[in-house]
Biopython code that builds the backbone (N, CA, C, O; Angstrom):
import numpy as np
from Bio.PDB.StructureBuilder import StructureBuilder

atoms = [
    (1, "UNK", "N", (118.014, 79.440, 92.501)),
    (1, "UNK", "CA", (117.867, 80.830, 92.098)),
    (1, "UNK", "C", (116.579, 81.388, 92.693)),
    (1, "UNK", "O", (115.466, 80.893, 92.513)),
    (2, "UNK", "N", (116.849, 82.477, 93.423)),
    (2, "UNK", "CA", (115.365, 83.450, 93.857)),
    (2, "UNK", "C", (114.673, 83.652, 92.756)),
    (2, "UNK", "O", (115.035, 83.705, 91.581)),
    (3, "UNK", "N", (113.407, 83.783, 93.366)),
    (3, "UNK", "CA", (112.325, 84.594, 92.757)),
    (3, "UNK", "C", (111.838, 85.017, 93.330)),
    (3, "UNK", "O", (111.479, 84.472, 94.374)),
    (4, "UNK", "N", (111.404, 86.672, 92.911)),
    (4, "UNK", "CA", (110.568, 88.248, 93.184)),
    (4, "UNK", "C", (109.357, 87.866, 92.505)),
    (4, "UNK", "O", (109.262, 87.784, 91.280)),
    (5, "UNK", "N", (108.260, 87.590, 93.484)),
    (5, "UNK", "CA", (106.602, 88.067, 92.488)),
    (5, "UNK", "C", (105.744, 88.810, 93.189)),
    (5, "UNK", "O", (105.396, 88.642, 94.357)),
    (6, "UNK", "N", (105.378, 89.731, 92.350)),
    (6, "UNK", "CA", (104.800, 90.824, 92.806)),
    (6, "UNK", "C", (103.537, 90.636, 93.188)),
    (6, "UNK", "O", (102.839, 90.094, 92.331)),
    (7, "UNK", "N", (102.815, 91.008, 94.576)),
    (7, "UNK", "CA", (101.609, 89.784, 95.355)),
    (7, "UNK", "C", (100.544, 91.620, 95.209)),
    (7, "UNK", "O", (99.323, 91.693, 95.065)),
    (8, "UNK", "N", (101.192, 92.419, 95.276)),
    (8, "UNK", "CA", (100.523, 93.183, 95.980)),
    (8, "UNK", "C", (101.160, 94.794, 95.529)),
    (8, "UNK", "O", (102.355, 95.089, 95.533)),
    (9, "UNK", "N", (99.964, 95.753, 95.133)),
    (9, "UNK", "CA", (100.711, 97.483, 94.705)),
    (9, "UNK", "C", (99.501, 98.180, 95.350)),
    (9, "UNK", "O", (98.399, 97.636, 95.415)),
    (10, "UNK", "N", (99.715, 99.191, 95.739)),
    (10, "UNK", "CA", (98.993, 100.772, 95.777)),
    (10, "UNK", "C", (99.405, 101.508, 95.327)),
    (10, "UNK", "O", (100.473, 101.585, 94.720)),
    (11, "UNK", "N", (98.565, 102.287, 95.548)),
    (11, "UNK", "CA", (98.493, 103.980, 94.551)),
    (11, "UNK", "C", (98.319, 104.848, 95.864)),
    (11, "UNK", "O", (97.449, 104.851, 96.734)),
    (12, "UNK", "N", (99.758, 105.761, 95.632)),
    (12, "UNK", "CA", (99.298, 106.525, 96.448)),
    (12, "UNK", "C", (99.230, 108.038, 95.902)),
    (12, "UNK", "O", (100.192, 108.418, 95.235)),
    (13, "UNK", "N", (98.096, 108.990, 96.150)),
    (13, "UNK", "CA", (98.171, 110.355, 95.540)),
    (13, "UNK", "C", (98.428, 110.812, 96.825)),
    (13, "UNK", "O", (98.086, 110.242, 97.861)),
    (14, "UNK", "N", (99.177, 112.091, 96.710)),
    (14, "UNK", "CA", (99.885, 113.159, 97.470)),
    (14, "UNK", "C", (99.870, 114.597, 97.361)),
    (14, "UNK", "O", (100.638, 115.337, 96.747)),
    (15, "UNK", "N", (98.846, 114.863, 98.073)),
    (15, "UNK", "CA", (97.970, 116.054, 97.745)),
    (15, "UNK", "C", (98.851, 117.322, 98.760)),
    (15, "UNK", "O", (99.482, 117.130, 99.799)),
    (16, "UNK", "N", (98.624, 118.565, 98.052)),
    (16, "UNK", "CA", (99.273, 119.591, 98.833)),
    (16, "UNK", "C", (98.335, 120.300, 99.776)),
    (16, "UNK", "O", (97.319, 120.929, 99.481)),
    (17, "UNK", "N", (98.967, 120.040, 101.209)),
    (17, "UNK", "CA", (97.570, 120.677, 102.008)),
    (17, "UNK", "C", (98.125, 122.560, 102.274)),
    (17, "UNK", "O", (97.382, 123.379, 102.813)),
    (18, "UNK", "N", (98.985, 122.765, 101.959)),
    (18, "UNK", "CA", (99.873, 124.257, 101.956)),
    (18, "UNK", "C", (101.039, 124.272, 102.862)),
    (18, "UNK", "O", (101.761, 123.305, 103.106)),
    (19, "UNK", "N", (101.142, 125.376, 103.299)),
    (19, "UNK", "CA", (102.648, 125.696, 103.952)),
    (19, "UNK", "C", (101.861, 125.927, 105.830)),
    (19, "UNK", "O", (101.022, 126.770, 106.145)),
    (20, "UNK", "N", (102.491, 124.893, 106.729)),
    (20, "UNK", "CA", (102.588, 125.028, 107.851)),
    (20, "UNK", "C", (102.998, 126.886, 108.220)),
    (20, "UNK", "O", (104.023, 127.470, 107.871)),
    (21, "UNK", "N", (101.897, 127.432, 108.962)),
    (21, "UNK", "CA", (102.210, 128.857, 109.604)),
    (21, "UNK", "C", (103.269, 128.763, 110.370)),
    (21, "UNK", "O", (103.951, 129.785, 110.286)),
    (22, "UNK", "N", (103.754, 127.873, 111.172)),
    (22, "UNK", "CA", (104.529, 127.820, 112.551)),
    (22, "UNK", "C", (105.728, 127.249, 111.809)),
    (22, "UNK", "O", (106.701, 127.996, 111.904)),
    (23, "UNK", "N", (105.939, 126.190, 111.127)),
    (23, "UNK", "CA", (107.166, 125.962, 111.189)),
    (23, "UNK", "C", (107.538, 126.153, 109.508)),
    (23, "UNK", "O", (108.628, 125.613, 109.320)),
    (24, "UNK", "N", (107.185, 126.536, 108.676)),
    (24, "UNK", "CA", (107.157, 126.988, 107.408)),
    (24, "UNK", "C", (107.313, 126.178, 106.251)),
    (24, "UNK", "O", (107.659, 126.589, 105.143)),
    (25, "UNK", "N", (107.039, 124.998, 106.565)),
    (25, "UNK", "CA", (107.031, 123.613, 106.268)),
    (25, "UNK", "C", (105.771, 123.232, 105.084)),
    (25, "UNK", "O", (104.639, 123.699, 105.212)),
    (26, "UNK", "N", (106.010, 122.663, 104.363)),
    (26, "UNK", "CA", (105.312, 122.154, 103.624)),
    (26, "UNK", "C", (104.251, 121.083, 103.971)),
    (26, "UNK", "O", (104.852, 120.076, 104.347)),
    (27, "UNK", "N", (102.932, 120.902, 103.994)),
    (27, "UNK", "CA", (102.078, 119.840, 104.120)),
    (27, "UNK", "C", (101.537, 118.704, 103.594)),
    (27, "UNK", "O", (100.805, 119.007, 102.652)),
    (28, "UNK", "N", (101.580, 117.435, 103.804)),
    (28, "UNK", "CA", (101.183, 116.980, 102.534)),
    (28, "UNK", "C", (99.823, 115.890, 102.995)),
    (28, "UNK", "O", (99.663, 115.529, 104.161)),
    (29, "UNK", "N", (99.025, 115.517, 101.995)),
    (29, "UNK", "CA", (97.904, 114.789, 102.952)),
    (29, "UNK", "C", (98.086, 113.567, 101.549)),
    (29, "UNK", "O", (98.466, 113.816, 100.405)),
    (30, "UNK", "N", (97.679, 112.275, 102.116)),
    (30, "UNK", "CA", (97.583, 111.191, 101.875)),
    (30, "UNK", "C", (96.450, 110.744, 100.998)),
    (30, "UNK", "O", (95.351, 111.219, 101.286)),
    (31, "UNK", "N", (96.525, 109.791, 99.826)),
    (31, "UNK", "CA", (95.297, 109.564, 99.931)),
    (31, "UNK", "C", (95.326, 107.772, 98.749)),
    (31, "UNK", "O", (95.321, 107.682, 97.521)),
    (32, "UNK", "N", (95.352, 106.744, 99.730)),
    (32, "UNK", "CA", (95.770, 105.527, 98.797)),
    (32, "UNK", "C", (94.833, 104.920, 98.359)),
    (32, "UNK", "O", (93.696, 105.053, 98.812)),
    (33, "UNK", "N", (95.148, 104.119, 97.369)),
    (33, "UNK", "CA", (94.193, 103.183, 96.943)),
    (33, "UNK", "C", (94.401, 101.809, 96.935)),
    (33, "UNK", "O", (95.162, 101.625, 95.985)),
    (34, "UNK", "N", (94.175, 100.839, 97.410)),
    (34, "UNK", "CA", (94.781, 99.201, 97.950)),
    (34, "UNK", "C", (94.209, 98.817, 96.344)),
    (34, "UNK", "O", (93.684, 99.566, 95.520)),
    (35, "UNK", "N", (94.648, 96.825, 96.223)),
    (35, "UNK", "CA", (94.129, 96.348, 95.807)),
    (35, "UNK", "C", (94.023, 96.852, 94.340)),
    (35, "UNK", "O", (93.001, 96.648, 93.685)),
    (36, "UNK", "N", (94.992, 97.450, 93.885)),
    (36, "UNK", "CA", (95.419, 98.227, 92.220)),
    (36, "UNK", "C", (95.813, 96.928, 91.727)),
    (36, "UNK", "O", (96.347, 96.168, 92.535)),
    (37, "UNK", "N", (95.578, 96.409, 90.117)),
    (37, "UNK", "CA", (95.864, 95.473, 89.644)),
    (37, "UNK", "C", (97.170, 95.251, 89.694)),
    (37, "UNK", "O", (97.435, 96.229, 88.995)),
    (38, "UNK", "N", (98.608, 94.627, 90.012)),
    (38, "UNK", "CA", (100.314, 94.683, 89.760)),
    (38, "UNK", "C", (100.511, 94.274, 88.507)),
    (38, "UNK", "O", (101.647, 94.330, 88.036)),
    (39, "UNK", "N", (99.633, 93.881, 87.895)),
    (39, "UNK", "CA", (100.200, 94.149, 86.365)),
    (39, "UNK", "C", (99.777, 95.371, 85.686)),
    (39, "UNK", "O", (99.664, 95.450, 84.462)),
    (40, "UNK", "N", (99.561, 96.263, 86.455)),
    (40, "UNK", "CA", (98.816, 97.890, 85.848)),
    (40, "UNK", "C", (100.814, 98.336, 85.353)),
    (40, "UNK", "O", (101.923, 97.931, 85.700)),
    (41, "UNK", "N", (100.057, 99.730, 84.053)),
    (41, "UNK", "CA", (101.407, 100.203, 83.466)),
    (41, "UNK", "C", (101.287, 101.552, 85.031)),
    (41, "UNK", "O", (100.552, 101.661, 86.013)),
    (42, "UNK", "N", (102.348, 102.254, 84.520)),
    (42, "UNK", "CA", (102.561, 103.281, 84.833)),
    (42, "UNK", "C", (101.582, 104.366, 84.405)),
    (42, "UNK", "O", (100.903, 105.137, 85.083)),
    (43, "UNK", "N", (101.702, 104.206, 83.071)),
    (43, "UNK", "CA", (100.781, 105.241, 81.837)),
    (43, "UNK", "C", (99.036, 105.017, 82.809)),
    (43, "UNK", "O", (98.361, 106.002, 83.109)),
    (44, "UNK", "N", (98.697, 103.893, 83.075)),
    (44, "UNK", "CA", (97.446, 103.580, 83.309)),
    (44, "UNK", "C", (97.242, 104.273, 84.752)),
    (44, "UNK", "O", (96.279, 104.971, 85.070)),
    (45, "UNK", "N", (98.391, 103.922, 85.588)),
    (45, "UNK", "CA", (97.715, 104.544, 86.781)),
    (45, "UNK", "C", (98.189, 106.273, 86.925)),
    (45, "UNK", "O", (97.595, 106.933, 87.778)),
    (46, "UNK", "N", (99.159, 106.887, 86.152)),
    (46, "UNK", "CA", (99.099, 107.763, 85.835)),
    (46, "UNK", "C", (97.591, 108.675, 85.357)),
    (46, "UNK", "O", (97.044, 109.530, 86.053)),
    (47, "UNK", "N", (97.102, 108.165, 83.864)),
    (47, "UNK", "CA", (95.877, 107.994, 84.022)),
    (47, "UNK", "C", (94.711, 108.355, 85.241)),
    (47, "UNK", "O", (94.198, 109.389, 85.670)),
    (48, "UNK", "N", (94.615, 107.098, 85.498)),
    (48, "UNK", "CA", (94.110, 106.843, 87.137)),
    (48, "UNK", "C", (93.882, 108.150, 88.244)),
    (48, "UNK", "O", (92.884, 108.641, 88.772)),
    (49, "UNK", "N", (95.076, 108.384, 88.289)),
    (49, "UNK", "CA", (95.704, 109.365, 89.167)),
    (49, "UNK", "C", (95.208, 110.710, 88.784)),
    (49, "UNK", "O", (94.520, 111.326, 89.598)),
    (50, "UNK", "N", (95.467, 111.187, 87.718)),
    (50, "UNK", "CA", (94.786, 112.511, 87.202)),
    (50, "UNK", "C", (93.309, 112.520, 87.356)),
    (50, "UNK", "O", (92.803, 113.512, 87.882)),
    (51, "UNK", "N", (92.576, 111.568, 86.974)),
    (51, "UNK", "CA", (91.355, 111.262, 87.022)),
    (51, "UNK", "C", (90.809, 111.597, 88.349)),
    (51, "UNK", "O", (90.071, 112.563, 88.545)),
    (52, "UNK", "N", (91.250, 110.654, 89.374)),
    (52, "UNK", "CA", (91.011, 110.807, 90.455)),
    (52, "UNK", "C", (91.282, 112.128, 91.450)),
    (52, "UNK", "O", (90.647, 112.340, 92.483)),
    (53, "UNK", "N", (92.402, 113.007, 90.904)),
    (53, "UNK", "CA", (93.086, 113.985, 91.688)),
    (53, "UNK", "C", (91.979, 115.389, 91.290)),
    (53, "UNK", "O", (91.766, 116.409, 91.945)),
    (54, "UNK", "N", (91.437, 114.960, 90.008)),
    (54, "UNK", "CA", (90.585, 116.369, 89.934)),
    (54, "UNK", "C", (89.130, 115.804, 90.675)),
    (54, "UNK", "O", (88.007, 116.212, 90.379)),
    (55, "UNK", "N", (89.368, 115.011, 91.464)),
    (55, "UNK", "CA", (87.935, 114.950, 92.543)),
    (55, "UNK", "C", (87.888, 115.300, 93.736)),
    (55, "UNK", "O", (86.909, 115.341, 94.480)),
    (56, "UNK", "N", (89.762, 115.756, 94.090)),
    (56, "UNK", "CA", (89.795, 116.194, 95.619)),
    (56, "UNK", "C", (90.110, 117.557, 95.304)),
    (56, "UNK", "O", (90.707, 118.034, 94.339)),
    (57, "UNK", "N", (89.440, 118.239, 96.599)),
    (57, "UNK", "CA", (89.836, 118.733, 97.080)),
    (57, "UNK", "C", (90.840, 119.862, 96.999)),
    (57, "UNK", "O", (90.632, 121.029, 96.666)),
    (58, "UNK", "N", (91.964, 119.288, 97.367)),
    (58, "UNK", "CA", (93.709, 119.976, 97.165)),
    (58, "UNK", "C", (94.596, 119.453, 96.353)),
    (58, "UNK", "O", (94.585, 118.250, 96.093)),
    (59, "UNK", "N", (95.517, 120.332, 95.826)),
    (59, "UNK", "CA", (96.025, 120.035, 94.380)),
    (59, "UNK", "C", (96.980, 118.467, 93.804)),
    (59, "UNK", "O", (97.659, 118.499, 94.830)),
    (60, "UNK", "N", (97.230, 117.912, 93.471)),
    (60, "UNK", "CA", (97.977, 116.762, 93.179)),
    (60, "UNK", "C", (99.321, 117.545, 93.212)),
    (60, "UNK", "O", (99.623, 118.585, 92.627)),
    (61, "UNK", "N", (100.206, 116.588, 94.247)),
    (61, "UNK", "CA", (101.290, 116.961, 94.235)),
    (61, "UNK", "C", (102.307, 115.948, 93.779)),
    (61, "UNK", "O", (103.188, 116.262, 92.978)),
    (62, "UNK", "N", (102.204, 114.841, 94.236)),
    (62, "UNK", "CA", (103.078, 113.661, 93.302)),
    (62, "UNK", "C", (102.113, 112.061, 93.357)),
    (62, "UNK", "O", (101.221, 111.683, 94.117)),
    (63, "UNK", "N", (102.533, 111.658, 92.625)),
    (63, "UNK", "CA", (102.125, 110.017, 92.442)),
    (63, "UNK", "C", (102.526, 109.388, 92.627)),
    (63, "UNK", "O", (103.622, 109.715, 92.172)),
    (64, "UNK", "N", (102.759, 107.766, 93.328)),
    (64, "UNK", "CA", (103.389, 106.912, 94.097)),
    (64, "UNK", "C", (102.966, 105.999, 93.822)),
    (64, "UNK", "O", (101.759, 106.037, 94.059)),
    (65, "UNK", "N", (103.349, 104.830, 93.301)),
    (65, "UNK", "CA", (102.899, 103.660, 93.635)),
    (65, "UNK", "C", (103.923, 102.589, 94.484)),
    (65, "UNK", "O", (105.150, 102.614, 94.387)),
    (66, "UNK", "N", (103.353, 101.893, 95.112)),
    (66, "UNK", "CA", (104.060, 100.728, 96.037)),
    (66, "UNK", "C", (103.898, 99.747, 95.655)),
    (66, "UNK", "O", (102.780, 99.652, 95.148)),
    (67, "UNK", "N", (104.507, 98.807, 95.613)),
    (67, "UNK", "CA", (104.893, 97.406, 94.967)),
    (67, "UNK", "C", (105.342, 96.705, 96.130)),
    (67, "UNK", "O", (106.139, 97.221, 96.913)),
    (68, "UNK", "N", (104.876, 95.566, 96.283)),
    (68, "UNK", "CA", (105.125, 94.283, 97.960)),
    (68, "UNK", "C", (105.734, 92.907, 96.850)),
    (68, "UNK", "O", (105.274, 92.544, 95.767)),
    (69, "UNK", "N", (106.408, 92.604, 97.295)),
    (69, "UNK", "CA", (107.125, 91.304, 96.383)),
    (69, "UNK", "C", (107.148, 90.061, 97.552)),
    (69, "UNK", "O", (107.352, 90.374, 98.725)),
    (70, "UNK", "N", (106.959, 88.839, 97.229)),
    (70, "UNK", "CA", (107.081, 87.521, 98.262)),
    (70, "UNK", "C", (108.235, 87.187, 97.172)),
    (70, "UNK", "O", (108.149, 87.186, 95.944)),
    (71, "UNK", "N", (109.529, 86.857, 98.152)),
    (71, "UNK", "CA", (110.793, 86.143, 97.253)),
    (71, "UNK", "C", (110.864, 85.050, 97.887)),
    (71, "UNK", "O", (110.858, 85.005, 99.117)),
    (72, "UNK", "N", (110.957, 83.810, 96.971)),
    (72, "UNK", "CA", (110.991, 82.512, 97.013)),
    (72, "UNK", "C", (111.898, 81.720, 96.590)),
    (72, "UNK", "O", (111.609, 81.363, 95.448)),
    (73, "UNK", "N", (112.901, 81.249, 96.970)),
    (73, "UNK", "CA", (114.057, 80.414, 96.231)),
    (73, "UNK", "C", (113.747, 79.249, 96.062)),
    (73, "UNK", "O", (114.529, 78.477, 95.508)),
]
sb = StructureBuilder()
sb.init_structure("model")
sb.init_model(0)
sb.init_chain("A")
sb.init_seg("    ")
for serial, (resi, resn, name, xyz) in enumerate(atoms, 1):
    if name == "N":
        sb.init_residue(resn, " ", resi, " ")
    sb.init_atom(name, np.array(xyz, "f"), 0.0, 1.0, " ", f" {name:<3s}", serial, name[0])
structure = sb.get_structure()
């Protein structure tokens, strides 16, 4: 039987940089954080995320986190 363990997560915030003049497109700018604990909740980096989003800049547009799994049978 496999096993999924989770080695590795980021955080990514997704900030709104505005609306492209030329192609009328929406912008979005990046901004991650490596090395987030993988046993963090949701609630926590939610948390996290607000915290951090009123230090940039441009507005918080969504929250992301990434999850890397090593599967081992």
């Amino acid at each position: 039987m496999a096993v999924a363990e989770k080695y590795k997560s980021t955080l990514q915030l997704v900030l709104d940089e505005g609306i492209d003049p030329e192609s009328g497109k929406q912008i979005f700018k990046f901004k991650s954080f490596n090395n987030v604990k993988t046993d963090a909740t949701a609630d926590q980096l939610y948390a996290i995320a607000q915290a951090v989003a009123g230090l940039q800049e441009r507005p918080l547009y969504s929250i992301e986190r990434d999850d890397s799994f090593e599967i081992q049978g």
